[in-house]
Every structure is written in C-alpha cells, then in structure tokens.
N, C-alpha and C positions, 0 to 999 in steps of 0.2 A: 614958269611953266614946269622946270623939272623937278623944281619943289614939292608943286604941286602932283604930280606924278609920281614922285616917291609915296608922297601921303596917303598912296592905295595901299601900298605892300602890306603893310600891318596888317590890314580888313580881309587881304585875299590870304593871309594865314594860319594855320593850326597846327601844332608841335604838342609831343609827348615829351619831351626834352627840358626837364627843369635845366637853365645856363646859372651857373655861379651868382654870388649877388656882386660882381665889382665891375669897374669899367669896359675894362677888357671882353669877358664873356658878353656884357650886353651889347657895345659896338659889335661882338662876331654878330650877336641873336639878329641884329639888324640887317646885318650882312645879308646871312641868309634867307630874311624877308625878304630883301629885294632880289636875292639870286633867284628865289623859286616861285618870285612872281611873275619873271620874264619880263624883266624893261629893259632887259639889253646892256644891263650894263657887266663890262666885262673884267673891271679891274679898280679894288674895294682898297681901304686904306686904313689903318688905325695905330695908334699907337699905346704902349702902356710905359709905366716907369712913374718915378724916373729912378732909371739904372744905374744914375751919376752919382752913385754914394763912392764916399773915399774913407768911411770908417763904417763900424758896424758889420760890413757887408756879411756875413756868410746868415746872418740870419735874415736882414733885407735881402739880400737874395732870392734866396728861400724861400721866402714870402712872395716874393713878385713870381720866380718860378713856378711854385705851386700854382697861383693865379691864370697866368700863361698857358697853364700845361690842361689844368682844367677846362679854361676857356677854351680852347683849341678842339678836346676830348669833346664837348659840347656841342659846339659847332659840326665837325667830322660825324656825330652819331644825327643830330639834328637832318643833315644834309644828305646821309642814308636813309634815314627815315623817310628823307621825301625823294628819296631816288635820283639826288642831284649830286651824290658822293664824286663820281665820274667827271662832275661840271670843274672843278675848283682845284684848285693848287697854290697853296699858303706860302708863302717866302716870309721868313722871322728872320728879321736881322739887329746888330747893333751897328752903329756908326762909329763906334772905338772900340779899344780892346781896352783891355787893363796889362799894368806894368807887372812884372813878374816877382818881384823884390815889394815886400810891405814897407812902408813909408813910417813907421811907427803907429800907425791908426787905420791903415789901411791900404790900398793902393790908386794910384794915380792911371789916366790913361794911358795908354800904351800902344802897340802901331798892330796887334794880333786881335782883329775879332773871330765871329763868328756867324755863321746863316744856317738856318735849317729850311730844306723845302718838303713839304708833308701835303702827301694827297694821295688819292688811290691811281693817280698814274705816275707814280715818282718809284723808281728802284729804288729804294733803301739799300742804301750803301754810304762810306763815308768817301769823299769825292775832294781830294787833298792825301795832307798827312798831318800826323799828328807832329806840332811845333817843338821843335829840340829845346831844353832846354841847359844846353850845355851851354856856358859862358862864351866860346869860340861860337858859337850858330847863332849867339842872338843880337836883335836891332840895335845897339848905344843900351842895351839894359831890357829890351823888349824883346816879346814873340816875334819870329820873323814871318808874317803869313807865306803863304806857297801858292797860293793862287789869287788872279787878281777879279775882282766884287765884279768885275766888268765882262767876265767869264761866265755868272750864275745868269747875269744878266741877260747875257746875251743869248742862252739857254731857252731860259723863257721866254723872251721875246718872241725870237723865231721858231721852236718849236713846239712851244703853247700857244702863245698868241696869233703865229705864222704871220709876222713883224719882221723887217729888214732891221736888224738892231743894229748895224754901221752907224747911219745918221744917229742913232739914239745915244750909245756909247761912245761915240766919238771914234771911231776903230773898229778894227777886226780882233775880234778876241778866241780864245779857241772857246769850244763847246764842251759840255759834259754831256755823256751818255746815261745823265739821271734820268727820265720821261720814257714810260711805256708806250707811248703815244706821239702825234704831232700834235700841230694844232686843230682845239676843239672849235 
C-alpha cells in the first residue's frame, strides 16, 4: 500500500529544475516529489559514494563532491521553487574519516569525520573546531573529533523533529544551537 502511495508523487509534480544526471541528484529529485506531494513522510534517506577510495582520492573526490554539491544545489532551488524550502533539513555525513598521514597510495580510515546540516532553518556556522593536527593532539595517527555524531543527532531529533532523542541515542547528548527554528 505505501508503494503504492508513493506511485502518485511523480504524477502530482512539475519542476523548472533540471537535477544532474547521476544517482545522488535523482534520489534528491525523488525526495522532493514526495515532500511536495504531502504523504507525510517526514524523514528521506540516500546515499552516494562510495567514498572508500584508499588511492587516487583528490580526483575521486572531487568528482563525488562535485556530484553531491550539485545534487543538493538542486534539490535546495527545486524545493524553493515549490515553497517547501522552509520544510527540509539535509544531514550529509560520513561514517569514517580518513587517517591523516598518506599510506603510499593514499589514505586509510581514520576516527575524524565529518557532517554538514544545510537548510533554510540551519545557522551556518561551524559547530566544533577545526582538528589539530599536531602530533601530540592526534588519535594513535588520526583526527581527534571534538564533538560526539550523538550531539547533531540529537539536535535534530528534538528540535526538528520535536523527538525525545534519549531512547534514540542512547543518552543525553548536549545540543547545538544550529536551527532557526524548532520543530516543523
């Protein structure tokens, strides 16, 4: 049945917004069909990559980046277009970081990622600090993050979502004062 319910979104939409031709932008394009068809649904998922390159990287990169950044730019103008700018707030994250020190071909995982949250109720700000990279500051060879993934989380949960994010996180995490807004 919600299959089938998804299967309107498409029919109930119109966009001026050419999206990229690659994975990423058409998963957003989708997104937005069902944001601005109103089925309720309130929290979308996708992924791109893969990001697990251990050589080559600054040009694969680069490449996925660009992709990423378009897609998003896409999505974000799409989503104005239809006056649902205000609805949506993007969480981009990795699941590792990368080691600090090239490996001879590249680099290995490492314990320092990164998250960006992009919407029009998000202060732009950076919400952290930038990781030392002096020898004495870092993990066994790695970025030492500074704040814990359980933190952004818990952000959105409760303040976009208006979610008790305890049971979700497992814990009390502190907040960031990224969101213009609470929950929509």
């Amino acid at each position: 049945k919600g299959a089938d319910t998804l299967r309107t979104a498409p029919a109930q939409y119109t966009s001026t917004v050419a999206y990229p031709d690659n994975s990423v932008a058409q998963n957003l394009k989708s997104m937005a069909q069902v944001l601005c068809a109103d089925l309720g649904t309130r929290i979308y998922y996708t992924q791109h990559g893969s990001f697990d390159t251990h050589s080559g990287e600054l040009a694969t990169h680069a490449k996925l980046w660009q992709e990423v950044s378009s897609a998003v730019g896409s999505f974000m103008d799409d989503l104005q277009e239809h006056g649902r700018a205000d609805d949506a707030v993007l969480l981009i994250f990795s699941e590792f970081g990368r080691r600090i020190r090239d490996n001879g071909s590249g680099t290995d995982h490492g314990s320092g990622g990164v998250a960006f949250v992009i919407g029009n109720a998000v202060q732009g700000a950076m919400y952290g600090e930038y990781p030392s990279l002096k020898v004495e500051d870092q993990l066994h060879g790695d970025l030492h993050f500074n704040n814990d993934f359980r933190c952004t989380y818990a952000t959105l949960l409760e303040q976009w979502l208006g979610l008790e994010p305890a049971p979700i996180v497992n814990g009390q995490f502190e907040q960031f004062a990224c969101l213009k807004t609470s929950a929509s």
